[in-house]
PDB file of N, CA, C and O in Angstrom:
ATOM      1  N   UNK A   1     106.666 100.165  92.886  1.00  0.00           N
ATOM      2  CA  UNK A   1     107.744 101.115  92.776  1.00  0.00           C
ATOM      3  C   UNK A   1     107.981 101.480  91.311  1.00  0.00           C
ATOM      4  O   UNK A   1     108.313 102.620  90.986  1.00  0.00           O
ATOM      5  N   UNK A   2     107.811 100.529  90.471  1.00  0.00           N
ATOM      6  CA  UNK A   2     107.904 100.977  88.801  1.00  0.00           C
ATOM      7  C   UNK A   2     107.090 102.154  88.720  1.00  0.00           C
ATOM      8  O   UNK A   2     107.495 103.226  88.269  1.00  0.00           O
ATOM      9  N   UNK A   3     105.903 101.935  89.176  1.00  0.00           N
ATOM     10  CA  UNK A   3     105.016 103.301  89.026  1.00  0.00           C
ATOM     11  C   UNK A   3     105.675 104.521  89.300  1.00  0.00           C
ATOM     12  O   UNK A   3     105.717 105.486  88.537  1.00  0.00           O
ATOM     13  N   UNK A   4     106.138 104.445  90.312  1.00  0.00           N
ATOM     14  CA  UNK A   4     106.926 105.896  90.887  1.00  0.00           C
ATOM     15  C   UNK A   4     108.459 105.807  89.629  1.00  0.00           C
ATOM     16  O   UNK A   4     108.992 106.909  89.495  1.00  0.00           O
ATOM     17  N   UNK A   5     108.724 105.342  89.292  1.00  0.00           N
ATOM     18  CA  UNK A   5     109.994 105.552  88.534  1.00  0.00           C
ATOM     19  C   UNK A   5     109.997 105.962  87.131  1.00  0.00           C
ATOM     20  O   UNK A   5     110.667 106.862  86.624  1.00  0.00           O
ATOM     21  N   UNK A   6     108.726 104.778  86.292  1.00  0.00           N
ATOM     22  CA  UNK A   6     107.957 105.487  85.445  1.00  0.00           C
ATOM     23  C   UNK A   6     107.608 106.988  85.078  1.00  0.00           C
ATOM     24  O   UNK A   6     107.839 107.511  83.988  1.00  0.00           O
ATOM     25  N   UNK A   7     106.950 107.652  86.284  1.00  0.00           N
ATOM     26  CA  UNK A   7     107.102 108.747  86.517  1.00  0.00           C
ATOM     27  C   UNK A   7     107.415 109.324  86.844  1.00  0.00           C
ATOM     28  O   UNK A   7     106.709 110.261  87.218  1.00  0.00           O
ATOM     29  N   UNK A   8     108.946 109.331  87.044  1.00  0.00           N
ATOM     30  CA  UNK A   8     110.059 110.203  87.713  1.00  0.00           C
ATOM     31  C   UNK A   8     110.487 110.670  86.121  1.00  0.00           C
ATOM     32  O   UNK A   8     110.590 111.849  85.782  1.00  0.00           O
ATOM     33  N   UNK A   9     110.652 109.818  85.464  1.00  0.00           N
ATOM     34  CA  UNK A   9     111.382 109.445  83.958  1.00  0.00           C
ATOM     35  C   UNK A   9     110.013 110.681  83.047  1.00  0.00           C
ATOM     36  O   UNK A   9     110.531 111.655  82.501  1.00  0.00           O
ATOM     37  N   UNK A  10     108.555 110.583  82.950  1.00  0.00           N
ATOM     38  CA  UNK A  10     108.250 111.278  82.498  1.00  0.00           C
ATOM     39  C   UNK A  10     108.139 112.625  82.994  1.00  0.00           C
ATOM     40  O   UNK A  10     108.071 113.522  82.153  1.00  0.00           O
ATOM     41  N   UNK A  11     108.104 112.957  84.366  1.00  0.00           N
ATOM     42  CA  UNK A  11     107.781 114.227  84.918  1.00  0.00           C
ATOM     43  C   UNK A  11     109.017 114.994  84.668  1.00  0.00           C
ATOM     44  O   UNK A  11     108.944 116.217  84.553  1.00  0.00           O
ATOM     45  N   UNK A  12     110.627 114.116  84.535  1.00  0.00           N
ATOM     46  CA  UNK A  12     111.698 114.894  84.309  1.00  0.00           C
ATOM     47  C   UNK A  12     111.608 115.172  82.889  1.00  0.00           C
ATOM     48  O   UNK A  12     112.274 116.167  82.603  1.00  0.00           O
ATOM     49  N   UNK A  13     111.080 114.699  82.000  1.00  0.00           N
ATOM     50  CA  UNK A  13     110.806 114.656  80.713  1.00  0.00           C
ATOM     51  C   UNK A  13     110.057 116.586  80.096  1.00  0.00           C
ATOM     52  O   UNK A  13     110.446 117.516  79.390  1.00  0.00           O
ATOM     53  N   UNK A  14     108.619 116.173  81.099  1.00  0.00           N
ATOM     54  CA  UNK A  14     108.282 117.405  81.148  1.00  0.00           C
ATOM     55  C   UNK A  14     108.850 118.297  81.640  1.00  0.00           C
ATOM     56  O   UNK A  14     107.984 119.016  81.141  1.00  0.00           O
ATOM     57  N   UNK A  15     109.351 118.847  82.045  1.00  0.00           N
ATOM     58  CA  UNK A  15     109.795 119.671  83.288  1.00  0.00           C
ATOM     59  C   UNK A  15     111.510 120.228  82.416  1.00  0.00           C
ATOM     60  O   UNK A  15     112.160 121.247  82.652  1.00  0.00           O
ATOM     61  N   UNK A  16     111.784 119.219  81.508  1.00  0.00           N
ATOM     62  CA  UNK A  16     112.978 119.818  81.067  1.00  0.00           C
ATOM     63  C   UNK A  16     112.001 120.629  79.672  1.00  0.00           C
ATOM     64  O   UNK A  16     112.308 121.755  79.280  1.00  0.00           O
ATOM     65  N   UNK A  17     110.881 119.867  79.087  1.00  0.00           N
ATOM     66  CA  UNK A  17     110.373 120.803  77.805  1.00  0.00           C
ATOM     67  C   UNK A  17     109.121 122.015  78.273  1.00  0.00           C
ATOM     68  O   UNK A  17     108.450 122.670  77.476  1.00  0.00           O
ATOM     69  N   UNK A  18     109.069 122.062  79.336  1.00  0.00           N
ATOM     70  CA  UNK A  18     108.449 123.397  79.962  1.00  0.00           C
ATOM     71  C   UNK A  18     109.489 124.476  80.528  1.00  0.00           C
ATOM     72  O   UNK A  18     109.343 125.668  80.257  1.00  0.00           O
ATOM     73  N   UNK A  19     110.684 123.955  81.430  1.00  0.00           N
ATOM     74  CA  UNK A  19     111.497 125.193  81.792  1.00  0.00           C
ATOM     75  C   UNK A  19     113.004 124.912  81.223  1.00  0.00           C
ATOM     76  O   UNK A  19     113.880 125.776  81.190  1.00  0.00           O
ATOM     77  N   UNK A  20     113.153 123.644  80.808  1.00  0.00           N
ATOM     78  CA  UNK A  20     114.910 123.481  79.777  1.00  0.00           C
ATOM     79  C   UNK A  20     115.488 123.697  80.484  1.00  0.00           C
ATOM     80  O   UNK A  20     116.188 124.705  80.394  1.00  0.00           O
ATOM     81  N   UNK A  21     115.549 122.674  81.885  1.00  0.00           N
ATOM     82  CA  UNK A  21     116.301 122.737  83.357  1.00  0.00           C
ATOM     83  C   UNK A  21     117.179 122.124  82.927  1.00  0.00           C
ATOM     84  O   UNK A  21     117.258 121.335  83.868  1.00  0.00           O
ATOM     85  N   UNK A  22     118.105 121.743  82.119  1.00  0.00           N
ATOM     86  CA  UNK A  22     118.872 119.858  82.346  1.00  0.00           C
ATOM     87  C   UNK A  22     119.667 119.405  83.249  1.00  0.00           C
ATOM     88  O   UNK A  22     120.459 118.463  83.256  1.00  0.00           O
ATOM     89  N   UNK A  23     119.192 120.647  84.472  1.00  0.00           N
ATOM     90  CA  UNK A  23     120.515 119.991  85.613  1.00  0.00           C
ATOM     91  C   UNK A  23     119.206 119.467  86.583  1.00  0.00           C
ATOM     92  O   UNK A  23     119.424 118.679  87.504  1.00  0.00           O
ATOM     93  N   UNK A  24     117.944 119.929  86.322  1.00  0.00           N
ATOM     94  CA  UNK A  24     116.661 119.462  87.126  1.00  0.00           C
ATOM     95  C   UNK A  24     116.438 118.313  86.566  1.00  0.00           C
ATOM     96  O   UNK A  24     116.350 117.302  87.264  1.00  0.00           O
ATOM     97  N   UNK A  25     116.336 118.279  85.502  1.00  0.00           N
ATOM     98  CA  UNK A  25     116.025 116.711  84.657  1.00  0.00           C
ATOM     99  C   UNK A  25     116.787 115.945  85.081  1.00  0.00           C
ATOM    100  O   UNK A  25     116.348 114.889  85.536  1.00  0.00           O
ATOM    101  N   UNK A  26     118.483 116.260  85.081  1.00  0.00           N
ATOM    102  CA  UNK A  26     119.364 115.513  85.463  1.00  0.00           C
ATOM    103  C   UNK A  26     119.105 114.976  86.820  1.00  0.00           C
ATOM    104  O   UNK A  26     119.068 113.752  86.938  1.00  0.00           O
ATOM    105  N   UNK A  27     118.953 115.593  87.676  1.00  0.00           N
ATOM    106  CA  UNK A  27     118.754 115.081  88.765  1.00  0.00           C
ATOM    107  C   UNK A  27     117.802 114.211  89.226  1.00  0.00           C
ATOM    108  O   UNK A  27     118.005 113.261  89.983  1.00  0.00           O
ATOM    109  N   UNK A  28     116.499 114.643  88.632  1.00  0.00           N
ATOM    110  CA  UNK A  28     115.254 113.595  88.620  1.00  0.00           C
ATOM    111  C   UNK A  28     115.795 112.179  87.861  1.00  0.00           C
ATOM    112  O   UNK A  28     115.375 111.114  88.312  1.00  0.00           O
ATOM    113  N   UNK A  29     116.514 112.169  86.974  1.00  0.00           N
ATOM    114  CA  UNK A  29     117.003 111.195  86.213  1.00  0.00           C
ATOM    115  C   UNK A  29     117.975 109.946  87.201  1.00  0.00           C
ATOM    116  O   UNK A  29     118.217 108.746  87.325  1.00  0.00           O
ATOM    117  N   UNK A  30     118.201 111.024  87.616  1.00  0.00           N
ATOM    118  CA  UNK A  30     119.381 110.593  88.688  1.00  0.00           C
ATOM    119  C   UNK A  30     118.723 109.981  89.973  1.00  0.00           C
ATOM    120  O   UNK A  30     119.216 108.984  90.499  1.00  0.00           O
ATOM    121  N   UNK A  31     117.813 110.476  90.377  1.00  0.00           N
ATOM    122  CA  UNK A  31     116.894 109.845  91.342  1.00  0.00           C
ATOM    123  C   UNK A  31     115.634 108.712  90.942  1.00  0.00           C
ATOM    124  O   UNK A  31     114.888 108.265  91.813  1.00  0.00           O
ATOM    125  N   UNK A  32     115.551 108.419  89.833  1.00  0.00           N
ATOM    126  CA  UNK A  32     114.809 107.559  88.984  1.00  0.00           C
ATOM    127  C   UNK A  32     115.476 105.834  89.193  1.00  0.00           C
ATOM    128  O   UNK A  32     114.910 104.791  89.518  1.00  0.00           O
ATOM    129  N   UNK A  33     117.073 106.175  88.798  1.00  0.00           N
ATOM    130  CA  UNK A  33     117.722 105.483  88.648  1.00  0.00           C
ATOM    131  C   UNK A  33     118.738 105.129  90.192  1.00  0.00           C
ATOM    132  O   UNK A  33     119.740 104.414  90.143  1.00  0.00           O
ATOM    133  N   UNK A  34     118.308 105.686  91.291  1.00  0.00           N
ATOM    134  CA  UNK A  34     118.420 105.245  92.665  1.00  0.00           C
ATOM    135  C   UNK A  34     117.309 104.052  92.796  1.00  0.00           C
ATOM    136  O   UNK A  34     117.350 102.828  92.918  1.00  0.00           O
ATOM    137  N   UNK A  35     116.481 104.870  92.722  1.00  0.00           N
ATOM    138  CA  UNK A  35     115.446 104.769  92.844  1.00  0.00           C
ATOM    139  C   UNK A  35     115.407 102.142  92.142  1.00  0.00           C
ATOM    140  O   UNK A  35     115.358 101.069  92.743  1.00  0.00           O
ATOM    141  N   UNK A  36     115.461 102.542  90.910  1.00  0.00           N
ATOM    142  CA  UNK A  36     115.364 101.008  90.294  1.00  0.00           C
ATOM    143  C   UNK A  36     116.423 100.357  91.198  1.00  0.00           C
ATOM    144  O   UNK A  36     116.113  99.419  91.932  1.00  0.00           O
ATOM    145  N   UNK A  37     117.455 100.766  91.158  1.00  0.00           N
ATOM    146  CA  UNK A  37     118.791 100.541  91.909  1.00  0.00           C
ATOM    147  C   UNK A  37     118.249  99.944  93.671  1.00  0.00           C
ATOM    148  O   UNK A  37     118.740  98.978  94.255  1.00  0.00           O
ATOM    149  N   UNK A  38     117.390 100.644  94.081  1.00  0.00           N
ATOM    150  CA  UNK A  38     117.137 100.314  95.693  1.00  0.00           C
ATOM    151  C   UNK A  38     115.902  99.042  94.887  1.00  0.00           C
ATOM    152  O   UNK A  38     116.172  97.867  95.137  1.00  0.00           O
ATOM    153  N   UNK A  39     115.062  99.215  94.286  1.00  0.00           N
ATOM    154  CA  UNK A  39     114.534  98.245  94.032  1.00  0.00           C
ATOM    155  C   UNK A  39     114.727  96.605  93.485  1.00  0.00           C
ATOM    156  O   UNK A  39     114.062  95.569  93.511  1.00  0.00           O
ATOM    157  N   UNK A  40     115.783  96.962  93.086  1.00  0.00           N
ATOM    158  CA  UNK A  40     116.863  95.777  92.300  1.00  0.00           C
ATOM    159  C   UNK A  40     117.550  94.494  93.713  1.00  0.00           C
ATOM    160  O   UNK A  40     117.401  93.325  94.070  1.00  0.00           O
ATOM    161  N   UNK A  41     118.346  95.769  94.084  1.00  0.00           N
ATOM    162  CA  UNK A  41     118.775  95.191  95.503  1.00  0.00           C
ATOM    163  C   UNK A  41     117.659  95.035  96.456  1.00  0.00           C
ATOM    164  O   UNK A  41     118.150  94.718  97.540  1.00  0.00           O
ATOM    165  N   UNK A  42     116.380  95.118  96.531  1.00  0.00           N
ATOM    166  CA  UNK A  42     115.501  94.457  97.564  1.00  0.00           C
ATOM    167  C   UNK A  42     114.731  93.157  96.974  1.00  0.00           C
ATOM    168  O   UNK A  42     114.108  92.405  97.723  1.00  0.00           O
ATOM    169  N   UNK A  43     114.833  92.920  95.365  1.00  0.00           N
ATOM    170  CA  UNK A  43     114.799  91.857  95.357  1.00  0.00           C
ATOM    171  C   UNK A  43     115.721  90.729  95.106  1.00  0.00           C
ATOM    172  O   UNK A  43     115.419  89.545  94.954  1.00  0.00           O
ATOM    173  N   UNK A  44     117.037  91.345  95.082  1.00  0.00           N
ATOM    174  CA  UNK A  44     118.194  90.506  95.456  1.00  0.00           C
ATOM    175  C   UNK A  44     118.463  90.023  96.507  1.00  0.00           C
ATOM    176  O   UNK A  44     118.918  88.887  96.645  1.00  0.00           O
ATOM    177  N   UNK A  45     118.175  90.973  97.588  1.00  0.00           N
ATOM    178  CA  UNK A  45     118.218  90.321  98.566  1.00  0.00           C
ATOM    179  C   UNK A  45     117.720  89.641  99.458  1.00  0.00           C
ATOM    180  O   UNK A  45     118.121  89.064 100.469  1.00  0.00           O
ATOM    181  N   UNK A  46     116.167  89.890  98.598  1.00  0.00           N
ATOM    182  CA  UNK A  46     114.786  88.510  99.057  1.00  0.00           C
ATOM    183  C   UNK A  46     115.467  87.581  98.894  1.00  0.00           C
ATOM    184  O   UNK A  46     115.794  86.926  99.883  1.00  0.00           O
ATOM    185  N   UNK A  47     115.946  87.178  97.510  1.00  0.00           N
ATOM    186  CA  UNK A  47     116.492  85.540  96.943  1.00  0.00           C
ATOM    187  C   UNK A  47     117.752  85.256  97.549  1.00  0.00           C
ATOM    188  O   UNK A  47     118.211  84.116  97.622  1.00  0.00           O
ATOM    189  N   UNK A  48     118.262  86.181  97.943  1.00  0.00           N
ATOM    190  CA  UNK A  48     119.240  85.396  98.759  1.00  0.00           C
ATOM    191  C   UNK A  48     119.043  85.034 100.204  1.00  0.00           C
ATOM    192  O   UNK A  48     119.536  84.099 100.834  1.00  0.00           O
ATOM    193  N   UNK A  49     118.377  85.795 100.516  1.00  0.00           N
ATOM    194  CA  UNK A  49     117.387  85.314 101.851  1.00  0.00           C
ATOM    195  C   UNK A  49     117.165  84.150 101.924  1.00  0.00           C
ATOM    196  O   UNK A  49     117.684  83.376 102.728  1.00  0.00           O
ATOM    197  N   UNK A  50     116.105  83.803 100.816  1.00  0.00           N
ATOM    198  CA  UNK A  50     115.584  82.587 100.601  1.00  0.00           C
ATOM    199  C   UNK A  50     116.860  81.820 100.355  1.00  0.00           C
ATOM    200  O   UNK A  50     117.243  80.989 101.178  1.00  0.00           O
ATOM    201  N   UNK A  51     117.197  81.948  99.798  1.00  0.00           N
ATOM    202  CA  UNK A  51     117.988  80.277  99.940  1.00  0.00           C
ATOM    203  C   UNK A  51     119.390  80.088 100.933  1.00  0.00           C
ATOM    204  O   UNK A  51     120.013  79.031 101.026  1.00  0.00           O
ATOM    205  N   UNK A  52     119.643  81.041 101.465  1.00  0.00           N
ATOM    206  CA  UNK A  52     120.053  81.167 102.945  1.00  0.00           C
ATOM    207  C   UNK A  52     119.636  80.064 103.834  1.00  0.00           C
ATOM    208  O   UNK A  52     120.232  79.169 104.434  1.00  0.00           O
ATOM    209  N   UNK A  53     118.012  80.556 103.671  1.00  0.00           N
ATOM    210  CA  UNK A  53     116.593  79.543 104.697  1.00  0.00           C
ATOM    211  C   UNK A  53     117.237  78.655 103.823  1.00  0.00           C
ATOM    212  O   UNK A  53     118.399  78.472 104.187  1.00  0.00           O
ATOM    213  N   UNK A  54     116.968  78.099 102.922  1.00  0.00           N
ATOM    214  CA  UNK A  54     117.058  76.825 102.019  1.00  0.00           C
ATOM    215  C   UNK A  54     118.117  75.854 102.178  1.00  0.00           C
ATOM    216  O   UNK A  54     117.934  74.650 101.997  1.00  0.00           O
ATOM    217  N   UNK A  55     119.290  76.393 102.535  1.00  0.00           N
ATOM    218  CA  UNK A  55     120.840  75.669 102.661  1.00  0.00           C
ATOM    219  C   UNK A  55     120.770  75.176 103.950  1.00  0.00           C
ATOM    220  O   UNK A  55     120.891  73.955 104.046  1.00  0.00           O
ATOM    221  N   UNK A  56     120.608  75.805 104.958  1.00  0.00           N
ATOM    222  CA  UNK A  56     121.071  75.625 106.259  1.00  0.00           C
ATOM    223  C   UNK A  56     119.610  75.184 106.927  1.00  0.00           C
ATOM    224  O   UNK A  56     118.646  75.897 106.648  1.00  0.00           O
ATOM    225  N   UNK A  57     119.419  74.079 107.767  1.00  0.00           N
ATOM    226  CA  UNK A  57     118.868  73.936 107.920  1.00  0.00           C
ATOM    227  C   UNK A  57     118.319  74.797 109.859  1.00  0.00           C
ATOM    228  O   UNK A  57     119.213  74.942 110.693  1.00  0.00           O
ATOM    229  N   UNK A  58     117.272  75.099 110.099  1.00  0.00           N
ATOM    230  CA  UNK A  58     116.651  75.676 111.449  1.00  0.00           C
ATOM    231  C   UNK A  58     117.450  74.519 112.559  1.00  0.00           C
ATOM    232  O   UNK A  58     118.363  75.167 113.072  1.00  0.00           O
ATOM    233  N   UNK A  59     117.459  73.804 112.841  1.00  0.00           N
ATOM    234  CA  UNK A  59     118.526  73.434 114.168  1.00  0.00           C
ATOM    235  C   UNK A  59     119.504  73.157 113.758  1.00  0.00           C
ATOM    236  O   UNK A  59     120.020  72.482 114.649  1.00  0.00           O
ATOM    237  N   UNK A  60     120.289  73.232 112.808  1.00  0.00           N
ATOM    238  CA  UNK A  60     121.642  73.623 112.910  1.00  0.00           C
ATOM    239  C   UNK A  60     122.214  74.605 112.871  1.00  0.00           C
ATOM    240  O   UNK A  60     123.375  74.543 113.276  1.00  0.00           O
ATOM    241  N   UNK A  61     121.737  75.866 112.413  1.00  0.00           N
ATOM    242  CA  UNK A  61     121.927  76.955 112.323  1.00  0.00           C
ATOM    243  C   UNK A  61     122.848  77.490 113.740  1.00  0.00           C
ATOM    244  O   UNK A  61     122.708  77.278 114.945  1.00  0.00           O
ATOM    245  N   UNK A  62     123.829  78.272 112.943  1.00  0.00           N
ATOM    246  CA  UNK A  62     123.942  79.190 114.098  1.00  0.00           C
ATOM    247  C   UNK A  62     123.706  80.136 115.282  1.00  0.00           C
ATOM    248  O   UNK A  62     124.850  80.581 115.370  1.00  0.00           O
ATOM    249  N   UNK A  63     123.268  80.529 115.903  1.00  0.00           N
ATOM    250  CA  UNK A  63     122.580  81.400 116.574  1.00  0.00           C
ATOM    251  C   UNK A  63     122.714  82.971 116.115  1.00  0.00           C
ATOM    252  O   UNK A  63     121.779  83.763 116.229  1.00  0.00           O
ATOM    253  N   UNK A  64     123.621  83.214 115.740  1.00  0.00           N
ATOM    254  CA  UNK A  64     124.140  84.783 114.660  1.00  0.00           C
ATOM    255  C   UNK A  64     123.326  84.534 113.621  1.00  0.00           C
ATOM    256  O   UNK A  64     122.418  85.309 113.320  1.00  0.00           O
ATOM    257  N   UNK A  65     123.649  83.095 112.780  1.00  0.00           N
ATOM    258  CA  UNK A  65     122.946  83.311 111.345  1.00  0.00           C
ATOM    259  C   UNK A  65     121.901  83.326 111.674  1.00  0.00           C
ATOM    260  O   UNK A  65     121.096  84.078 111.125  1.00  0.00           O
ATOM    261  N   UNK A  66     121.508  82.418 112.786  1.00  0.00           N
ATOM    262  CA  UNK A  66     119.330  82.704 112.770  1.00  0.00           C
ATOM    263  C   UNK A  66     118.961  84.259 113.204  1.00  0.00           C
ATOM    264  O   UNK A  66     117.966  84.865 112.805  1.00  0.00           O
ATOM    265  N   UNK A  67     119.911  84.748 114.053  1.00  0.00           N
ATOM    266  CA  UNK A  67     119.545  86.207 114.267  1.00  0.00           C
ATOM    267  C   UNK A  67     119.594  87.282 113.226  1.00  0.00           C
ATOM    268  O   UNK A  67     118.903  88.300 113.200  1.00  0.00           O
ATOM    269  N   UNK A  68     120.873  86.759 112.031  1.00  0.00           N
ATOM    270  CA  UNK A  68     120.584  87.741 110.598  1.00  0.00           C
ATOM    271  C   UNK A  68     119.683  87.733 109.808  1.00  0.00           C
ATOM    272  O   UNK A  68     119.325  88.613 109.025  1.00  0.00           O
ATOM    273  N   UNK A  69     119.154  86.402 110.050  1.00  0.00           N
ATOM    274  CA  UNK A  69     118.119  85.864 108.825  1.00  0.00           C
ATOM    275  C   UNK A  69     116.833  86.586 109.233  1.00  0.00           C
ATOM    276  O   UNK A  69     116.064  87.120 108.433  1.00  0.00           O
ATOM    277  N   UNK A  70     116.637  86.538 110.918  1.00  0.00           N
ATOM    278  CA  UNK A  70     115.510  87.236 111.046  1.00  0.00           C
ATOM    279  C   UNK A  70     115.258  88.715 111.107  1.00  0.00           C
ATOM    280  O   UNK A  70     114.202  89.346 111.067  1.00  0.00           O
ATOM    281  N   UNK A  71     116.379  89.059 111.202  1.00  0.00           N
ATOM    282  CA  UNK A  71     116.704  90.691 110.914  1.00  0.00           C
ATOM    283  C   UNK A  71     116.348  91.066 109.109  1.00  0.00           C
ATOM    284  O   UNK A  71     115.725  92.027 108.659  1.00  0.00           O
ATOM    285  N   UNK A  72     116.920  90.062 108.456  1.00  0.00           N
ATOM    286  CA  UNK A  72     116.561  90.344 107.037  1.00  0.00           C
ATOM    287  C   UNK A  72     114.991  90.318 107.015  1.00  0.00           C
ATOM    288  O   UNK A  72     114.118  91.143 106.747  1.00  0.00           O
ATOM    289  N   UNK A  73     115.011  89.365 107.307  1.00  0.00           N
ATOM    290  CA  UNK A  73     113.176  89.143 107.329  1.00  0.00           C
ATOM    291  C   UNK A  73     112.532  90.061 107.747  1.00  0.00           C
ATOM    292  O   UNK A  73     111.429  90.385 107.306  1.00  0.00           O
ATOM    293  N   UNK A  74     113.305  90.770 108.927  1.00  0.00           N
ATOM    294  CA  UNK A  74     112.146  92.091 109.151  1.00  0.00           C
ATOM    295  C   UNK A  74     112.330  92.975 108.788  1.00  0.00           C
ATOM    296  O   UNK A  74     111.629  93.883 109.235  1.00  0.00           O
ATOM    297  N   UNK A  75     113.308  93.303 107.812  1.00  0.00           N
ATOM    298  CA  UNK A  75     113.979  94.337 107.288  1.00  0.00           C
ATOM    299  C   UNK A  75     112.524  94.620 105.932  1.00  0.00           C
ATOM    300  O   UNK A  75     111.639  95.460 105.766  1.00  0.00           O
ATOM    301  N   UNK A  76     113.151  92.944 104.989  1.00  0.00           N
ATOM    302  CA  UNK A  76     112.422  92.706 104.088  1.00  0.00           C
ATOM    303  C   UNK A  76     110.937  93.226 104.372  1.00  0.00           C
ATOM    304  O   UNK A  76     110.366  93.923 103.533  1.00  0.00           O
ATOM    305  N   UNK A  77     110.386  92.903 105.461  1.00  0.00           N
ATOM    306  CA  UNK A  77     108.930  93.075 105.766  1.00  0.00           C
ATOM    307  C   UNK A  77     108.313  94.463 105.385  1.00  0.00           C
ATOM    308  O   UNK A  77     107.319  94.688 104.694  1.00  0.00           O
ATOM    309  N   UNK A  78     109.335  95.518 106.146  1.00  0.00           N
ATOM    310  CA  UNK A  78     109.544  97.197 106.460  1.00  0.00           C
ATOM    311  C   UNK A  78     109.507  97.526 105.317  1.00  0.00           C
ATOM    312  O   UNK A  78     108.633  98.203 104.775  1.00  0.00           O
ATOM    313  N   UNK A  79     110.506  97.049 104.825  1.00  0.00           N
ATOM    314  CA  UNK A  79     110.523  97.812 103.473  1.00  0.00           C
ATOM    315  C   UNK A  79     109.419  97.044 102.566  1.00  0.00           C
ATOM    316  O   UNK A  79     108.464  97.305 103.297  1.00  0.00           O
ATOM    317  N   UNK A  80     109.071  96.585 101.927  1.00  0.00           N
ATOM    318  CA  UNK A  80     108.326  95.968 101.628  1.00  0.00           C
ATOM    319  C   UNK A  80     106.640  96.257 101.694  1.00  0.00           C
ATOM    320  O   UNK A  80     105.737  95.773 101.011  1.00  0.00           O
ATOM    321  N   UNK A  81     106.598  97.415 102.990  1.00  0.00           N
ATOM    322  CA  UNK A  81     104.998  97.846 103.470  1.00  0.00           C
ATOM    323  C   UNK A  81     105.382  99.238 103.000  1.00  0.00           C
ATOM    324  O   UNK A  81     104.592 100.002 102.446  1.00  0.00           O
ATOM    325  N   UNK A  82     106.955  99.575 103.325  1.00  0.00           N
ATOM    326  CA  UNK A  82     107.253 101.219 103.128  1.00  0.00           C
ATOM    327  C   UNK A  82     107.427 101.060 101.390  1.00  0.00           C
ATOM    328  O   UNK A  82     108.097 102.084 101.253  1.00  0.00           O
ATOM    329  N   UNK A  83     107.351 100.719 100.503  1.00  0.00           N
ATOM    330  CA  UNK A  83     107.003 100.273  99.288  1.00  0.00           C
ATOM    331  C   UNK A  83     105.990 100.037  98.648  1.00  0.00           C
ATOM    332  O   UNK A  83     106.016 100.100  97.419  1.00  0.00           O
ATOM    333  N   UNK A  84     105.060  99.767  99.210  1.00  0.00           N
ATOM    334  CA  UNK A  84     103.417  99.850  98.905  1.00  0.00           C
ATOM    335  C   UNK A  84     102.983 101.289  99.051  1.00  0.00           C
ATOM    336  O   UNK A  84     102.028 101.715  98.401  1.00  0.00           O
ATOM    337  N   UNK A  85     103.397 101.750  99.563  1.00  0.00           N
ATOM    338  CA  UNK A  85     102.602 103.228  99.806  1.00  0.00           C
ATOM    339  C   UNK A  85     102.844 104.300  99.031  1.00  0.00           C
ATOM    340  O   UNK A  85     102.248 105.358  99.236  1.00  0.00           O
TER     341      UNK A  85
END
C-alpha cells in the first residue's frame, strides 16, 4: 500500500505543476492520507487481534468473543488479499 500512496503524493505533485489544480492536488493529498490512515488502522488492528488471542485463552472464551475474533480474522484476511492487488 506505501507504493500506492507514494504515488498518490507524487502524481498530485505533478498534476498541480502541469495544470496548477490545488483543489485537484488537494484532494489527491487528501486521499493519500486516507489512504496511510486505513493502512495504520489495519495494522492496529492486527495487534490487537493478536493479543486478544493472547489474553484469553480458546476454552474459556466466550462464545461472542470467539465469534468477533473470528470475524476479525476474516476481515483481516479480506483485506489483507484486497491490499495486495
Amino acid at each position: 500500500m506505501q507504493e500506492t500512496i507514494d504515488e498518490l503524493y507524487k502524481k498530485a505533485d505533478a498534476v498541480f505543476e502541469k495544470y496548477k489544480d490545488a483543489e485537484l492536488r488537494d484532494y489527491m493529498l487528501e486521499l493519500a492520507q486516507k489512504l496511510q490512515d486505513a493502512d495504520a488502522m489495519y495494522h492496529h488492528f492486527g495487534y490487537l487481534l493478536m493479543h486478544v488471542r493472547a489474553s484469553v485463552a480458546h476454552i474459556v472464551r466466550p462464545r461472542h468473543l470467539q465469534e468477533a475474533i473470528e470475524r476479525a480474522q476474516q476481515f483481516l484476511k479480506n483485506y489483507g488479499a484486497e491490499k495486495k492487488k
